[in-house]
C-alpha positions as CSV (number, residue, x, y, z in Angstrom):
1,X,17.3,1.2,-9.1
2,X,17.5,-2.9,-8.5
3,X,15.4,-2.4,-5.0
4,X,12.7,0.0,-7.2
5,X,10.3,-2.6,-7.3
6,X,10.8,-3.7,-3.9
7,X,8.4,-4.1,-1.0
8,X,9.6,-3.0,2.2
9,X,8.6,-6.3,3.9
10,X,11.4,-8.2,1.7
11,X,14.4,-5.8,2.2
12,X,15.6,-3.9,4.3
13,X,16.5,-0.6,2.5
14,X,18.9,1.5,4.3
15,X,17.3,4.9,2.8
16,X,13.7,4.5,4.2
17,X,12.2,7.4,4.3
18,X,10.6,6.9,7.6
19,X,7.0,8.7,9.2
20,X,6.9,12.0,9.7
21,X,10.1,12.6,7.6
22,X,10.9,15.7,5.8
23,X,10.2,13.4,2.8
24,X,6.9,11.9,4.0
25,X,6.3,15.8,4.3
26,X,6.8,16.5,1.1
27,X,4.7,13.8,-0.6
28,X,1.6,14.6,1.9
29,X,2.3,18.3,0.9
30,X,2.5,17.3,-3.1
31,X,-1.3,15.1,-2.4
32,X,-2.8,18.4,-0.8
33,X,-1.9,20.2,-3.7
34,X,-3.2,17.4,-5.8
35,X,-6.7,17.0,-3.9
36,X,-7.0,20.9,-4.5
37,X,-6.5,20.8,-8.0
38,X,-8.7,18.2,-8.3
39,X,-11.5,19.8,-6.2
40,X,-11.2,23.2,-8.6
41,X,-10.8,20.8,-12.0
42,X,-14.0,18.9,-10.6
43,X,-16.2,22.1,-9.9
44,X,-15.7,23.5,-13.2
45,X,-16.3,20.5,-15.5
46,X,-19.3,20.3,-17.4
47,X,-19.3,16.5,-17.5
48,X,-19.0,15.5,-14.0
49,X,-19.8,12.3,-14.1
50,X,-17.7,11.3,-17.0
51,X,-14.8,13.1,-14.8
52,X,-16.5,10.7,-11.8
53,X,-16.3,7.3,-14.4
54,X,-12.2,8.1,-15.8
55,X,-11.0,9.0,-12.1
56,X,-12.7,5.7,-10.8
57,X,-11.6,3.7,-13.5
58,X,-7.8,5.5,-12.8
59,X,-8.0,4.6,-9.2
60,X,-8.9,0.7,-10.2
61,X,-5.6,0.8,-12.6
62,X,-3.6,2.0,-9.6
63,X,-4.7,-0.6,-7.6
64,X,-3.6,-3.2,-10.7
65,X,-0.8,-1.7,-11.4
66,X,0.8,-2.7,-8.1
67,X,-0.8,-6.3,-8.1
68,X,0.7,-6.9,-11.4
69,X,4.3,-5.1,-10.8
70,X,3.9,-7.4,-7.6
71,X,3.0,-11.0,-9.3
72,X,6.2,-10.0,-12.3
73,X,8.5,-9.7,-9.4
74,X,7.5,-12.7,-7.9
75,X,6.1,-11.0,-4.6
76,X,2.5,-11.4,-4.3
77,X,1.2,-13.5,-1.4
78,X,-2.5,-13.7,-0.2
79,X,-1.7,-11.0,2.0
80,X,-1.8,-8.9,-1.5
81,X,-5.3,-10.1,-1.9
82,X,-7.4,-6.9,-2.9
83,X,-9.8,-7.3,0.0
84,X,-7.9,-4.5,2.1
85,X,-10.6,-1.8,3.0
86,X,-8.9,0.8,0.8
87,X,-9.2,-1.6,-2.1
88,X,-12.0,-2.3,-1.9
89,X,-13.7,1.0,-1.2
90,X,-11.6,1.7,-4.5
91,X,-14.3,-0.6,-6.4
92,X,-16.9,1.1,-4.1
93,X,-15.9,3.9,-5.8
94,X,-16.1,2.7,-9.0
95,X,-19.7,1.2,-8.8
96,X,-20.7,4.3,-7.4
97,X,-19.3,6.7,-10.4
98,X,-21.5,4.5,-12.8
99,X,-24.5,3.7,-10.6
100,X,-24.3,6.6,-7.5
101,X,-26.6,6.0,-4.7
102,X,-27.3,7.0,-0.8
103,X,-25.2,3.7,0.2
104,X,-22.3,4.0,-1.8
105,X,-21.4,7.9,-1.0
106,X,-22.3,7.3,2.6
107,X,-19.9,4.2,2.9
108,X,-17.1,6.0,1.1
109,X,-17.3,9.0,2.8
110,X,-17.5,7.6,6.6
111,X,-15.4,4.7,6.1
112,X,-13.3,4.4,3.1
113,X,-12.2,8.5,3.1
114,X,-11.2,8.4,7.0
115,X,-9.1,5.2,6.2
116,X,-7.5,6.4,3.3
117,X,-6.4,9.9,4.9
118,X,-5.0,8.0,7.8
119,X,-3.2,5.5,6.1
120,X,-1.6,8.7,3.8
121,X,-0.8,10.3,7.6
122,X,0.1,6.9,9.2
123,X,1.7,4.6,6.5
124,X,2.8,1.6,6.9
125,X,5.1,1.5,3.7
126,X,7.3,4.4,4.8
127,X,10.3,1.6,5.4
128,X,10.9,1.7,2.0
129,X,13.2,4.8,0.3
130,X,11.1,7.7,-1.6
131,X,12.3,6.5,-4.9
132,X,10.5,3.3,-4.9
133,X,7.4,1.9,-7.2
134,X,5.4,0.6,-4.2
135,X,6.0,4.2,-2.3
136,X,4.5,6.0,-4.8
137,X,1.7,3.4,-5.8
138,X,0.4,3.7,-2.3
139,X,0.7,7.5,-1.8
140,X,-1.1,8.3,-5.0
141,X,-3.8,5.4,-4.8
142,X,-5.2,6.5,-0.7
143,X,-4.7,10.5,-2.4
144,X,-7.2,9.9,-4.9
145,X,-9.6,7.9,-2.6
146,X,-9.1,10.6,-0.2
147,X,-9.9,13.4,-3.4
148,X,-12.6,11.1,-4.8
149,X,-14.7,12.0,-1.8
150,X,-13.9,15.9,-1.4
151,X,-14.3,17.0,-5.1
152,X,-17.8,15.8,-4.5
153,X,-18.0,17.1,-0.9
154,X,-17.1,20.5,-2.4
155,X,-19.2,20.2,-5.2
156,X,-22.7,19.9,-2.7
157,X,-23.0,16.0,-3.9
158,X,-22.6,14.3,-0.6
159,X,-25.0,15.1,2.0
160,X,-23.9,12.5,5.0
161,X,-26.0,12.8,8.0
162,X,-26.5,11.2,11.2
163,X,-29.6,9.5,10.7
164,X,-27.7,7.6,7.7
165,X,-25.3,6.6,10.4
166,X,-27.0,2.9,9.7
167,X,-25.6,2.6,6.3
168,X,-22.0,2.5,7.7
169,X,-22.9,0.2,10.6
170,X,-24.2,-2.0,8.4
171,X,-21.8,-2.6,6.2
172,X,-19.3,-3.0,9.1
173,X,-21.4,-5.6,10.5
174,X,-21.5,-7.2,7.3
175,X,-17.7,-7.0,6.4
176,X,-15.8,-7.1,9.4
177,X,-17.1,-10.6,10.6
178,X,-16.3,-11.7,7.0
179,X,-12.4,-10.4,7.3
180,X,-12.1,-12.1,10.5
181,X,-13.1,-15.3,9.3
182,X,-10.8,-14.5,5.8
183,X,-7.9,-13.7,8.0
184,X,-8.3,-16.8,10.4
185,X,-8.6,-19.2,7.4
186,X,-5.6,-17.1,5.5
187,X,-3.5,-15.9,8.4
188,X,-3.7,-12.7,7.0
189,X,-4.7,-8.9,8.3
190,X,-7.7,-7.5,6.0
191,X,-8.8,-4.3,7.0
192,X,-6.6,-4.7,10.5
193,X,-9.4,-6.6,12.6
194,X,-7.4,-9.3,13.3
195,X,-4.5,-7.1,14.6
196,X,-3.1,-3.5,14.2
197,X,-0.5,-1.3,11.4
198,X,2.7,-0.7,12.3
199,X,3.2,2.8,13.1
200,X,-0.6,3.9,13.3
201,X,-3.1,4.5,16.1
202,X,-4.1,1.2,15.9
203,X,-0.8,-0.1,17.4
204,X,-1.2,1.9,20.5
205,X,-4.6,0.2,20.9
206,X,-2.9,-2.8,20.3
207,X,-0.1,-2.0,22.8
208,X,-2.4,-0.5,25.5
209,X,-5.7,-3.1,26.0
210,X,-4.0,-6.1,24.6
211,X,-5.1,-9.0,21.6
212,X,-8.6,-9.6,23.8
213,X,-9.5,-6.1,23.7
214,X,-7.7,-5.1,20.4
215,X,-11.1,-5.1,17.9
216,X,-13.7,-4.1,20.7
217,X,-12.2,-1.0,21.4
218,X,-11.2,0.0,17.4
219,X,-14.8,-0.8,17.3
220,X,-15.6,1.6,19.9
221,X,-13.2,4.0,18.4
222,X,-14.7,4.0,14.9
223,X,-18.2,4.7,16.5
224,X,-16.9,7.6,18.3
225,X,-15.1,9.0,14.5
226,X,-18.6,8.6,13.2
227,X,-20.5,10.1,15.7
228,X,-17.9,12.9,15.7
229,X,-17.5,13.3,11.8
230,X,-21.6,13.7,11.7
231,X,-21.6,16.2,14.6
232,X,-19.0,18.5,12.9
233,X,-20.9,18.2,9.8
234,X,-24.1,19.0,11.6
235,X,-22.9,21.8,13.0
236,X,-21.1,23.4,10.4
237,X,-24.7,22.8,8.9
238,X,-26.8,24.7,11.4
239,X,-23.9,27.7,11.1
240,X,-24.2,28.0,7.5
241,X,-28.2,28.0,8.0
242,X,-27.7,30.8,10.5
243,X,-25.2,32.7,8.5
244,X,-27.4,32.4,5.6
245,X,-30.6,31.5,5.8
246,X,-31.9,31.8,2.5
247,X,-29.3,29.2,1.1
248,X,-30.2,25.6,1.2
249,X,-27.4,24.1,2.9
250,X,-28.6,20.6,2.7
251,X,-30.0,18.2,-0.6
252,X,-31.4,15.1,0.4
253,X,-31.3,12.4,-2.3
């Protein structure tokens, strides 16, 4: 129990549990029965957005709870800053419970949903053992940003389309310029512009086009998962409208 509190990227633990373990396994099976609990508890709640407000103000004290546990044991850096994209779609999430709009559930759900579910897939935190604070902190925090999103997907209170694809462009036009000049300044990695994960698809970017051609093509690559994401959605759209006709399959807002 010493290395509990532990980060990976100070010891070296000799039980990691390693990607694609029969332990990482487990925990990615135990957040799919968590996200479909969650998406049945949200449906049937008669105050949704008070459920919204105490899951976003939840996901905000997971996020603390690490940064504290982190500055007690002496182990926060300014690579700890909360300005990862997870992080801070977690506050995304948070102004959006309280103050929903097109902008907010169309950033969360194209940008900040994908990156949580692929960091959950693809972590880079799996060098530390199972029975470890920072394991679990990170699990459970990208789970409920993952959940956040489908519990209202489910529910009919998301309606992404393409011709919002704008919204998420934006904001990448805004932020990612912003991290790069961050990371330069700090020497650190905010939402992996400035190079890739360890273990994720970004490292065989990385590997394959080299530093130069490292953020062009993730660029290029986050285009295409938009484009696709909307497609899918669009025609799952036109099916249900053929299927059903007489349902409206689609609520503008």
């Amino acid at each position: 129990m010493n290395n509990f509190f532990k980060l990976g990227e100070n010891v070296i633990f000799e039980n990691a549990m390693g990607t694609f373990s029969n332990q990482h396994f487990f925990v990615l099976f135990l957040t799919i029965i968590l996200g479909a609990y969650m998406i049945w508890d949200y449906n049937r709640s008669t105050d949704k957005k008070k459920y919204r407000q105490r899951l976003a103000k939840f996901i905000v004290l997971v996020v603390l709870s690490r940064h504290i546990v982190e500055f007690l044991t002496g182990q926060y850096t300014v690579h700890r800053l909360p300005l990862h994209l997870c992080t801070v779609g977690a506050f995304f999430k948070l102004y959006d419970a309280y103050r929903e709009n097109i902008y907010t559930k169309e950033i969360f759900f194209i940008i900040t949903f994908p990156a949580a579910l692929i960091a959950n897939i693809f972590p880079d935190w799996t060098n530390q053992p199972l029975v470890n604070f920072n394991t679990w902190q990170q699990f459970l925090f990208h789970a409920l940003l993952v959940n956040y999103v489908l519990m209202r997907l489910f529910a009919g209170e998301i309606t992404p389309h393409l011709k919002k694809i704008w919204i998420p462009i934006a904001s990448l036009t805004f932020f990612i310029p912003l991290m790069l000049v961050i990371n330069g300044f700090l020497g650190t990695n905010f939402f992996f512009v400035s190079t890739y994960s360890p273990n994720s698809p970004l490292e065989v970017i990385y590997l394959q086009f080299g530093s130069a051609l490292y953020l062009p093509i993730f660029l290029f690559i986050v285009f295409i998962l938009f484009i696709g994401i909307y497609g899918l959605l669009g025609l799952y759209r036109f099916l249900c409208a053929y299927l059903n006709p007489k349902k409206k399959w689609e609520i503008e807002v």
